[in-house]
TORPA-4810 file (N, C-alpha, C, O; in nm, 3 decimals):
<nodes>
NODE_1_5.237_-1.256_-10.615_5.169_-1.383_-10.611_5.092_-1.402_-10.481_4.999_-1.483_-10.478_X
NODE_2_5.124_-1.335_-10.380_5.070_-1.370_-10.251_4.936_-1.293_-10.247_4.824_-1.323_-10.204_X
NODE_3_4.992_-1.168_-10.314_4.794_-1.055_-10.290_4.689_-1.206_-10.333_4.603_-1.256_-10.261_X
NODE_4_4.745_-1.269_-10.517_4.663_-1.361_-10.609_4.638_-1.434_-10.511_4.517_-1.426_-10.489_X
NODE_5_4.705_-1.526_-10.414_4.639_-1.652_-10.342_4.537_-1.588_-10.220_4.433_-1.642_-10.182_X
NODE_6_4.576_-1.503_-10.185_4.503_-1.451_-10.055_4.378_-1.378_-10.159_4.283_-1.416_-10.091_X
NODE_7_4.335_-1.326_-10.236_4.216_-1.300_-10.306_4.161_-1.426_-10.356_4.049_-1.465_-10.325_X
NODE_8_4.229_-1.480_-10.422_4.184_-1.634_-10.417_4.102_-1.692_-10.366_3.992_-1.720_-10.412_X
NODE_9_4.179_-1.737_-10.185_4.113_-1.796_-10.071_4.007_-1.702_-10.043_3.900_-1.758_-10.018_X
NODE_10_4.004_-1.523_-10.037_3.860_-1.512_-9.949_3.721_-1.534_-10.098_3.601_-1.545_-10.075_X
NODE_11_3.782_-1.534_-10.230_3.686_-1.561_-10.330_3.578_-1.673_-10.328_3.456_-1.677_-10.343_X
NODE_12_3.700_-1.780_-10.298_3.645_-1.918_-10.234_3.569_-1.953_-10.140_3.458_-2.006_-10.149_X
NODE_13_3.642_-1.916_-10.025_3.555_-1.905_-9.908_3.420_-1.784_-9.907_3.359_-1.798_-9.801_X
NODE_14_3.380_-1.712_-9.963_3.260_-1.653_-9.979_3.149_-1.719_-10.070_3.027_-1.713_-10.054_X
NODE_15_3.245_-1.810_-10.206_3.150_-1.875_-10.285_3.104_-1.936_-10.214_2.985_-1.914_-10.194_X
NODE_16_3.170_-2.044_-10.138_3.176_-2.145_-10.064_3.001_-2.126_-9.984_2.903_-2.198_-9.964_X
NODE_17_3.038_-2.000_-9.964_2.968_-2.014_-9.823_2.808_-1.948_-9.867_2.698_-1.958_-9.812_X
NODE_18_2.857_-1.875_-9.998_2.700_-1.807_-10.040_2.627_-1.985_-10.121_2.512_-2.028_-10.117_X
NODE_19_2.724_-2.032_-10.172_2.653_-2.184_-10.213_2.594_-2.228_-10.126_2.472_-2.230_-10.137_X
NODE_20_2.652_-2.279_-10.010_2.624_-2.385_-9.883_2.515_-2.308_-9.814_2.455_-2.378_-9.733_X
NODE_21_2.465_-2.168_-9.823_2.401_-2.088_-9.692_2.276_-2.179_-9.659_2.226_-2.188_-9.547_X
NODE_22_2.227_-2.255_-9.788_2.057_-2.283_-9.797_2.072_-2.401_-9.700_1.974_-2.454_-9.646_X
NODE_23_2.204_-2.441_-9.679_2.199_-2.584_-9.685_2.213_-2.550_-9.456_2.174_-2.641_-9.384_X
NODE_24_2.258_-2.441_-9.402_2.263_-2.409_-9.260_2.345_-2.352_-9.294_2.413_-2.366_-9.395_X
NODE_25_2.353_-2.218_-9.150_2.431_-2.098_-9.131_2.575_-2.200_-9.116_2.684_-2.162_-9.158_X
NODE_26_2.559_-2.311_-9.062_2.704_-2.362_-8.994_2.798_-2.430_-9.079_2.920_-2.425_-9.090_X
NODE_27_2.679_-2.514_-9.152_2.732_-2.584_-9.282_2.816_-2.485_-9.374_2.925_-2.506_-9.426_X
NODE_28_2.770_-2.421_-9.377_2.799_-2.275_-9.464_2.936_-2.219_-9.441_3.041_-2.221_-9.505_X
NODE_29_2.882_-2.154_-9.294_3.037_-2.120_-9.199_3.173_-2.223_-9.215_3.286_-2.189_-9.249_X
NODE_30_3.128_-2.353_-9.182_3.240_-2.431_-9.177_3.299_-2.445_-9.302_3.421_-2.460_-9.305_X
NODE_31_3.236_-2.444_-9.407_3.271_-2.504_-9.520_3.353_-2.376_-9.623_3.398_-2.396_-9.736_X
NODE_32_3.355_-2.228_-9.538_3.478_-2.133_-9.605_3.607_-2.225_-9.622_3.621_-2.292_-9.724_X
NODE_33_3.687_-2.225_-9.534_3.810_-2.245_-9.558_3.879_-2.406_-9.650_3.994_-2.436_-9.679_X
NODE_34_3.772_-2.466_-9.670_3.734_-2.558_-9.772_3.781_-2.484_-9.864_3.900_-2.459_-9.887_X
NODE_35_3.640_-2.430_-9.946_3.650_-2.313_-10.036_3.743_-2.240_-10.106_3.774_-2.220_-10.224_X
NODE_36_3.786_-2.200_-9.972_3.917_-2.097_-9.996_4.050_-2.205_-10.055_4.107_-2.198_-10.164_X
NODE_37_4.070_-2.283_-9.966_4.167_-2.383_-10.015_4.186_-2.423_-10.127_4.297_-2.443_-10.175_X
NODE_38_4.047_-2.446_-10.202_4.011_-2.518_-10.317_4.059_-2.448_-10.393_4.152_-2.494_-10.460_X
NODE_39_4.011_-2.299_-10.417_4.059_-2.196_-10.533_4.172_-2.182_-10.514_4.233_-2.173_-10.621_X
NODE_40_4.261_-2.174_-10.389_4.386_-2.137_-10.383_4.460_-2.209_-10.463_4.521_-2.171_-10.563_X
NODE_41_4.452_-2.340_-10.403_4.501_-2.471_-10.518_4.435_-2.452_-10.687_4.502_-2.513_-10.770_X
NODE_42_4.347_-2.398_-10.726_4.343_-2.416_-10.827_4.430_-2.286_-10.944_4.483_-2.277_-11.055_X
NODE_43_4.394_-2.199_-10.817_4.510_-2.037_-10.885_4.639_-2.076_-10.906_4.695_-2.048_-11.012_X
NODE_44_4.708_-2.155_-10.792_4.864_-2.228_-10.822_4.880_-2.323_-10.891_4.995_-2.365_-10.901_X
NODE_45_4.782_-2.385_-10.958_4.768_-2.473_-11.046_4.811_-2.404_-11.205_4.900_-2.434_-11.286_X
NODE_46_4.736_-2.330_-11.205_4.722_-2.214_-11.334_4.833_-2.122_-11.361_4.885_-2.106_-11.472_X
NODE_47_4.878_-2.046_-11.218_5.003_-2.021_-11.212_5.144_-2.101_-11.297_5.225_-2.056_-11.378_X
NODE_48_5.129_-2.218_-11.245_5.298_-2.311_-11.265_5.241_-2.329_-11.410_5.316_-2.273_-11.489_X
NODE_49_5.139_-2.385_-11.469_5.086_-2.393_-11.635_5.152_-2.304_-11.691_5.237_-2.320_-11.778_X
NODE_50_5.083_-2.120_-11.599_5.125_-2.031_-11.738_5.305_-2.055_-11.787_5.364_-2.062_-11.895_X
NODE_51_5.352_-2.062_-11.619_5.510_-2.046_-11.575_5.535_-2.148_-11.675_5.605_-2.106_-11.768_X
NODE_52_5.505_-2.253_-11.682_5.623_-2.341_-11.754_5.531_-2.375_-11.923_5.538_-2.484_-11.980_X
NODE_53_5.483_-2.305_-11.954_5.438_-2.248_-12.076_5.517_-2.184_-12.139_5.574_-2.207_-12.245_X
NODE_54_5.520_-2.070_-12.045_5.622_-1.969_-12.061_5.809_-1.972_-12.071_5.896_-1.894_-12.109_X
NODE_55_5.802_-2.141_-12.000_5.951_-2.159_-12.053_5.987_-2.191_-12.137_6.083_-2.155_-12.205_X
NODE_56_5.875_-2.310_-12.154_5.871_-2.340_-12.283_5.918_-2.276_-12.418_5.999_-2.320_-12.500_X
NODE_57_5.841_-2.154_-12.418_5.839_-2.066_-12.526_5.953_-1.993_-12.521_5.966_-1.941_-12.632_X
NODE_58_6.063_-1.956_-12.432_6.171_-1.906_-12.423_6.112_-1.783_-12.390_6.145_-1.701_-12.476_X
NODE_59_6.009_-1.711_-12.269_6.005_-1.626_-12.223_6.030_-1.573_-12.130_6.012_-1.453_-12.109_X
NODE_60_6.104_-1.696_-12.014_6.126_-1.695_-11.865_6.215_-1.541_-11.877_6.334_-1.545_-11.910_X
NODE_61_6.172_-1.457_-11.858_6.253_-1.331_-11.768_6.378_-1.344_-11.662_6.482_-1.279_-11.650_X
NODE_62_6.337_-1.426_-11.609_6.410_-1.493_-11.471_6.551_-1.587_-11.516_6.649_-1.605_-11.445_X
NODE_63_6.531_-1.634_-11.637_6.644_-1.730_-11.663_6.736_-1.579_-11.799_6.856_-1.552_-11.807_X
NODE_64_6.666_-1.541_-11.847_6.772_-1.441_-11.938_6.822_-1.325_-11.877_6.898_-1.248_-11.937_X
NODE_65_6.756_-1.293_-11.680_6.833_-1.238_-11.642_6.963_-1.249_-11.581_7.040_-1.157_-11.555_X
NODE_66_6.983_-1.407_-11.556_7.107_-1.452_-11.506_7.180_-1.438_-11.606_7.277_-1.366_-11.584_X
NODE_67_7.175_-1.466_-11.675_7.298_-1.515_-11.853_7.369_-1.366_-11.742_7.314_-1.289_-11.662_X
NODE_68_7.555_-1.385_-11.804_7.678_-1.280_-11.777_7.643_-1.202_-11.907_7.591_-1.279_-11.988_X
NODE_69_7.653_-1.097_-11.945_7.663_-0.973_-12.035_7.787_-0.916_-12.047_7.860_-0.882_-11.954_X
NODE_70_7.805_-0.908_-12.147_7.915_-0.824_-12.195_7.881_-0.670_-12.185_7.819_-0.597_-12.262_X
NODE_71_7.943_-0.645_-12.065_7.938_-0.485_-11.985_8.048_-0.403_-12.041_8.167_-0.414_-12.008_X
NODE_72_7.980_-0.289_-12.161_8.098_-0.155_-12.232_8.149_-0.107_-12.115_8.075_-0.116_-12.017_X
NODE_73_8.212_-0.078_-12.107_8.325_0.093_-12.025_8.275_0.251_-12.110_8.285_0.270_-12.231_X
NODE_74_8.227_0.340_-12.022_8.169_0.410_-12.071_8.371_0.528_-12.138_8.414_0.595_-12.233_X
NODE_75_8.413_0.478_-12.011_8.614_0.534_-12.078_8.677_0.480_-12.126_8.672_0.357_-12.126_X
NODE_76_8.746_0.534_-12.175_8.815_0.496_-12.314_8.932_0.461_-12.251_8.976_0.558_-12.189_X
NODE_77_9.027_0.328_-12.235_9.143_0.336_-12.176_9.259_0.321_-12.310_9.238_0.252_-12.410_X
NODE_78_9.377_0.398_-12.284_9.455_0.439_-12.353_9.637_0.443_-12.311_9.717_0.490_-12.391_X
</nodes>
């Protein structure tokens, strides 16, 4: 999840900044980490959707790996 937000933010901050260029080099400059922020928040947005979509539906991985299991003995005790 961390590569997703950090590709995210520099996605943002480049849109950001190829949008804003016409407008000044500085305007432009300043207004990356705007940018970046914006998409970041919107990737973790999308994220927790799919996540609790996904619980919804009874796919959480994470919750059917806790459940206890009934663990065989590969020996036979006698």
């Amino acid at each position: 999840m961390v590569i997703l937000y950090m590709m995210a933010a520099l996605m943002g901050g480049l849109i950001s900044c190829v949008l804003l260029w016409p407008h000044g080099a500085a305007i432009a400059l300043l207004s990356m980490p705007f940018g970046g922020s914006l998409l970041v928040m919107l990737a973790a947005i999308l994220v927790y959707m799919r996540a609790s979509r996904e619980t919804v539906s009874g796919k959480d991985h994470a919750i059917s790996m806790d459940l206890p299991q009934n663990l065989r003995t590969t020996e036979s005790r006698r």
